[in-house]
Steps between C-alpha positions, in 0.01 A plus 500: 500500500697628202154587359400700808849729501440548152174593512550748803804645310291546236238675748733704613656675203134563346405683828821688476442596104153623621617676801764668251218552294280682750795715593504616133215588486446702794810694425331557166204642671666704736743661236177551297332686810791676551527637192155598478477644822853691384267630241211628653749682775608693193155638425402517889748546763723705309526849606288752287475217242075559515410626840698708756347724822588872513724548785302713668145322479384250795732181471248285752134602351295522204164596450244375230478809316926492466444163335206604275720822378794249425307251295322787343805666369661162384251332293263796433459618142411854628791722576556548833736671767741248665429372806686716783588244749692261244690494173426258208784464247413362103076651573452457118616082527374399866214302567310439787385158690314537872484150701261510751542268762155535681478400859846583571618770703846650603455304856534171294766611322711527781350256707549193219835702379729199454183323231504816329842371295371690214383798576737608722808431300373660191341884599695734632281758570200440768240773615265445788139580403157603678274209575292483161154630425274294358531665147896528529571379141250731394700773625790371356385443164184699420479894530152541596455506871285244641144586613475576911196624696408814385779599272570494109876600529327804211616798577726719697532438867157350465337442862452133624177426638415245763154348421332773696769575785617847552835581321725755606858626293448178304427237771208321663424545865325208581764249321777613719378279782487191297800590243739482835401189576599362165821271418579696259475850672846368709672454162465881406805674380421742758435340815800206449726786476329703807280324679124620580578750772524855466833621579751797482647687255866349505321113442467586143814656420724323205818300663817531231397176361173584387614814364774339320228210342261809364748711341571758752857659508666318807906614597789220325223400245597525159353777243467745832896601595427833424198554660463714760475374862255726726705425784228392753605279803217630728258184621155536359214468713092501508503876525742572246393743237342378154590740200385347166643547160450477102749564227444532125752400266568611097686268265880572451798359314589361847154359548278656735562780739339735697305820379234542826544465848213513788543458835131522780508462858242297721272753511502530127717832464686538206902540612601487145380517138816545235563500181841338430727516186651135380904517448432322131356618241070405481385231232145450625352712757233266568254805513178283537601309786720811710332786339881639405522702212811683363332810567527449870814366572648790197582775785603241857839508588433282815709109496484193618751577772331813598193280581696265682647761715149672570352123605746388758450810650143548538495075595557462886741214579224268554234567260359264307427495106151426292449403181333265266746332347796726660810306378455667151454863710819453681688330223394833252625716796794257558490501833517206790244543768467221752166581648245455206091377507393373162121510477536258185642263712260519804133525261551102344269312410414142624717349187748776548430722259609899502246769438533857314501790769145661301359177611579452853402893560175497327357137658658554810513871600235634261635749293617547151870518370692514206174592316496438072437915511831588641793508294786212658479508897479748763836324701382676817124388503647144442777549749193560726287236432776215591529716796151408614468175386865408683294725818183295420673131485701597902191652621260193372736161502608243299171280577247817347685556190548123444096461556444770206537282196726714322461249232169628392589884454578477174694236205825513544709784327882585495611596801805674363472842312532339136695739242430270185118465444214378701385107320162514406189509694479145722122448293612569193831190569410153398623234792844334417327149346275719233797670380641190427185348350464819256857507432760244342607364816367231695367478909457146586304405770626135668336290828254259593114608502537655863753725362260602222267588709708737693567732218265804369453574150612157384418582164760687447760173526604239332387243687662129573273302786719248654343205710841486725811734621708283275312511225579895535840411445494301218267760304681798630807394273254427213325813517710799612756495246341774315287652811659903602312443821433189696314428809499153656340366780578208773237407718612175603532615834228708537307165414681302762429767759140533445422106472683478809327580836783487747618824268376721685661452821768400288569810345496695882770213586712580211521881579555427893780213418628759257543772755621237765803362211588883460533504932692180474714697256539835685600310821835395660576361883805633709679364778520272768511879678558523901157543715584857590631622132509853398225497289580870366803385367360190341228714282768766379692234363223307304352840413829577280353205265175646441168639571405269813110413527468337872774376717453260752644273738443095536589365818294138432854409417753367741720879435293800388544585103338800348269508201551753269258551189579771253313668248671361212622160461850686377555613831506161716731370161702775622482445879609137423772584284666792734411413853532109492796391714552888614475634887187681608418597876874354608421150321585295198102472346417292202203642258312214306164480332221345653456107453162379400271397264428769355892599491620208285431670165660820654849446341378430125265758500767786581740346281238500206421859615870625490540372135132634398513735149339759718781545759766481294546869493411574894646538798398568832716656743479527862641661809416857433501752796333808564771688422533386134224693263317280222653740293850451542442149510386479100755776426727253586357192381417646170906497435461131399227595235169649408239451797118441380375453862588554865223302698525494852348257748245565752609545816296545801666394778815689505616851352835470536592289220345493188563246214389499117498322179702705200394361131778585238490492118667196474660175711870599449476835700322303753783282538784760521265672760436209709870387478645861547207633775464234721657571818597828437457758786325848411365829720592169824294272282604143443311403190429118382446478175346183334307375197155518494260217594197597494245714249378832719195466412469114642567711841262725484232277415604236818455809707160534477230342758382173527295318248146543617301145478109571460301252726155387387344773771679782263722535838844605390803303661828440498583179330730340773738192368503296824401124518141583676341374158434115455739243428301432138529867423782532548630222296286651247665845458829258490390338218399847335786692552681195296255520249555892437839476513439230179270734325729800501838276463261431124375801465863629516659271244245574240533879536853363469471344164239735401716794511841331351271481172436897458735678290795722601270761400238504754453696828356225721329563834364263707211621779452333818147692581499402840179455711202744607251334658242529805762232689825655413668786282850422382733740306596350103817498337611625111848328350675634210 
């Protein structure tokens, strides 16, 4: 018996020294991670420490050609301009890895967002991107255009064929029919933002938070207080009059102001055509791009103010401006105009990308511009021309100038007039990877066979073949030590997807449960209410939280509550917090979130969300009336601190109150906002102010229609997620949506320890391509 005790004893305390142990060591580990992960924050999630966005460029999107002209300037050996969406501090130092993660699209990110520990804790920039070609890292990483049917990319606005089809201002007639049935043709920058149907004039206007994200001088925005405001209060509408405009600027000791002025009417009448003399004295007068010389502007007397004057009068309170490219027109004239049509922002391509105004007139309207005999430009013929193309765009819809390939007109230039020199011819550039191979520096090329087969020009890496994803991890830190540019591939679950047949289906369940999560998210329930309630007053009190989607009432329960789903999941936080407990339609009402199965994640998720890098500086703020202007509401938010974004939500329900997400330059002055803003009245507006949950461009990507399931007829339908399917199959996608979630919970952690082991030193972006396929098209994702 003695034997036993002591042998238990004995037991006992050698389970306890190993426990001990075990604790040691996973304190070890974690202080380890810690300290690494401390690290790598330095060198990524520090502000401006490698990468930072230009206030005013798009905070939600990027486009493949923005990505190419970033890794381009970073690890090029050419000299280059900077890219002019982003700044790069320490160029000279930084080098470059790319992870691909192919197979993966922004909908999984979101929908598997708890697995994705690693990615989402350690980038704090993310940019939606367009559904990917099938030569997308050719686009980002070679400059040669790939081959399409009938054109070379050689040569200026060079004509597109269509194997024999008639083509008309740079577009094929008998494609159209078949181009708008295609996935991708919904997932065009053009017809997400306005749909297919023709519509009025006023449709395409630029709200105050679109005007604010491209760079156009917007009242209590800093950098414009002493701009002047054209006073207009008049309500546009269809018939309003168009009046198009083009400015050319010289170079002073105060940057760039204005030395010509022209101003055209709808019918092309030129109202004005001035010379204009800067207030500093002229360092560059930029002769070959605005034809100035000092001989012309020697004998004017006429000033910026004079101009001013002279344009709000001949302007009728509710005309509308034209311009391509107008916020650096109105910003050289210093003046705020709220009614503006950009023609650079309605002519995008199908990736997003801007075209030069001598590009969209010659393919589209036929005639030449800005021709190499002139001396600068003629500011009135190209005030004209974005006249008619604006003109062209109302009169023909969204749907024709989507259909028109604007991609093939022409290789993409600078859309900007450029004051240092043009680079180099695009045939006479070697593609990023040559460089390197002809240079000192190194491009390494990492992934399994698939992945080498993806890539063009593979000669011109340094290639490592891998048999397995992490294999790619264990050569990556062997191998890129020395490498200026880096591009490794994951296919792991691209692999899974494709040797699984249930995928399919799979992949339509993912974006539907995705969509329905978001609902679950967006919705509270109110009451028990009385059987003959005021609904009236039930709906103005829920609409102070937020943008309301549908509002209905369940009476399968033994009192009647109401179901209210917002737009944003912000707004039924914010209906929970404020109107829980309170009295609405002469009752005490509570206001919970629904209870279900798809509900019991609900809590983490938003907590997770609320603490997520990317919300750390936004609020969102709700309650806004009628009565208080956009305007005044950032002149008074921007007190707390520098504003880089007002983006406000959708709201098509109800005009009466408006709500809207404002990004600042940092978390602190989102704070002092939030704590200083939030039920403050203004103009009789109650705002709530709260932190951010949610990335914008998640939103506008749940918005969009239904997945469309292809059935083995070619018949398109809506994949539906009720139990009509078989008992087996449905077990099946069980057992698949467990096995994803164990793929990508993998794929995440070796990303994870994959990018602890890069330097300090290197800008690391990580590309979620996203899918673009006969079945389905879903929008990627790029992290920083």
């Amino acid at each position: 018996m003695a034997n036993n005790t002591q042998t238990l004893g004995k037991c006992k305390r050698q389970d306890n020294e190993n426990l001990e142990e075990s604790k040691r060591k996973r304190i070890k580990v974690e202080n380890e991670t810690t300290e690494s992960d401390k690290q790598h924050n330095q060198g990524m999630l520090k502000d401006g420490s490698i990468f930072s966005l230009n206030s005013k460029s798009n905070h939600c999107a990027i486009t493949y050609d923005q990505l190419r002209e970033l890794i381009n300037y970073v690890a090029s050996t050419e000299e280059r301009t900077p890219p002019s969406w982003c700044q790069i501090q320490g160029q000279n130092q930084t080098k470059v890895a790319v992870i691909v993660l192919h197979g993966v699209s922004q909908m999984h990110f979101y929908r598997y967002y708890l697995h994705f520990k690693q990615l989402r804790k350690r980038f704090k920039w993310r940019f939606s991107m367009p559904p990917p070609p099938e030569d997308f890292l050719r686009r980002i990483f070679e400059i040669e255009n790939s081959p399409s049917c009938g054109c070379d990319g050689s040569g200026e606005g060079a004509a597109p064929e269509s194997c024999g089809s008639p083509v008309v201002n740079g577009h094929s007639l008998a494609a159209e029919s078949e181009s708008c049935r295609s996935p991708a043709f919904a997932n065009h920058p053009i017809i997400i933002k306005y749909g297919r149907k023709k519509q009025g004039l006023s449709k395409y206007l630029l709200s105050v938070e679109e005007r604010i994200q491209n760079g156009f001088p917007v009242v209590g925005v800093r950098g414009y207080e002493g701009f002047l405001w054209s006073g207009c209060t008049t309500e546009v509408t269809d018939s309003s009059p168009l009046f198009g405009l083009d400015c050319e600027m010289c170079l002073t000791r105060n940057g760039r102001e204005l030395t010509r002025v022209s101003l055209v009417n709808a019918k092309g009448c030129c109202l004005m055509d001035e010379l204009v003399k800067p207030s500093n004295p002229i360092l560059n007068y930029l002769t070959k791009f605005s034809g100035i010389t000092w001989e012309m502007l020697a004998p004017v007397k006429t000033k910026l103010k004079d101009i001013q004057i002279r344009i709000k009068k001949i302007l009728p309170p509710d005309a509308v401006l034209v311009g391509h490219s107008l916020n650096n027109d109105l910003k050289a004239l210093q003046m705020i105009y709220p009614y503006v049509l950009d023609t650079s922002l309605l002519f995008v391509g199908d990736s997003g990308r801007k075209f030069k105004l001598k590009i969209l007139v010659k393919n589209i309207l036929g005639r030449e511009i800005q021709s190499k005999e002139m001396s600068g430009h003629d500011p009135s013929e190209d005030a004209e021309g974005a006249l008619q193309l604006a003109q062209y765009f109302i009169n023909h819809g969204p749907e024709k100038i989507a259909l028109m390939s604007l991609e093939n007109f022409e290789p993409q230039q600078p859309l900007e007039d450029v004051i240092t020199p043009q680079p180099e011819a695009r045939s006479q550039r070697k593609s990023l990877p040559k460089q390197m191979c002809t240079g000192d520096r190194k491009a390494v090329l990492l992934g399994t066979k698939k992945a080498m087969e993806l890539m063009t020009h593979q000669g011109a890496w340094h290639k490592i073949e891998c048999e397995t994803d992490k294999e790619v991890v264990q050569c990556t830190r062997i191998n890129t030590t020395a490498a200026i540019l880096s591009l490794i591939h994951f296919t792991s679950y691209a692999d899974y997807t494709e040797s699984d047949l249930h995928m399919e289906i799979n992949v339509g369940r993912q974006h539907e449960k995705m969509k329905q999560m978001l609902s679950e998210m967006c919705t509270v329930y109110a009451g028990p209410v009385c059987k003959d309630f005021c609904l009236k007053s039930v709906k103005r009190a829920f609409r102070r939280c937020g943008s309301i989607r549908s509002f209905s009432v369940t009476t399968e329960t033994y009192q009647p509550y109401v179901r209210i789903q917002y737009e944003v999941p912000e707004s039924a936080l914010v209906a929970v917090e404020t109107l829980n407990g309170s009295i609405v339609a002469e009752r005490p009402i509570k206001v919970q979130r629904p209870m279900g199965e798809k509900s019991l994640d609900c809590d983490t998720i938003l907590k997770k969300l609320e603490r997520d890098v990317t919300n750390q500086a936004v609020i969102y703020v709700a309650g806004i009336r009628q009565s208080l202007s956009m305007e005044d509401l950032t002149a008074k938010f921007s007190e707390f601190g520098h504003i880089e974004a007002v983006i406000s939500v959708v709201n098509k329900t109800n005009a009466k109150n408006k709500d809207c997400f404002i990004k600042y330059g940092n978390p602190e002055s989102a704070l002092k906002a939030q704590a200083t803003m939030n039920g403050t009245e203004m103009k009789e507006s109650k705002l709530n102010v709260q932190r951010a949950l949610t990335p914008y461009h998640l939103q506008t990507w749940a918005a969009q229609g239904s997945y469309l399931a292809v059935s083995p007829s070619g018949a398109a339908d809506t994949l539906q997620l009720s139990s009509q399917s078989s008992g087996s199959t449905t077990e099946e996608l069980s057992q698949c949506e467990q096995e994803v979630k164990n793929v990508l919970r993998t794929l995440d952690r070796r990303v994870g320890r994959l990018v602890r082991g890069i330097s300090s030193d290197t800008l690391c972006i990580i590309l979620l391509p996203g899918i673009n396929s006969d079945p389905c098209s879903v929008p990627g994702l790029c992290l920083f």
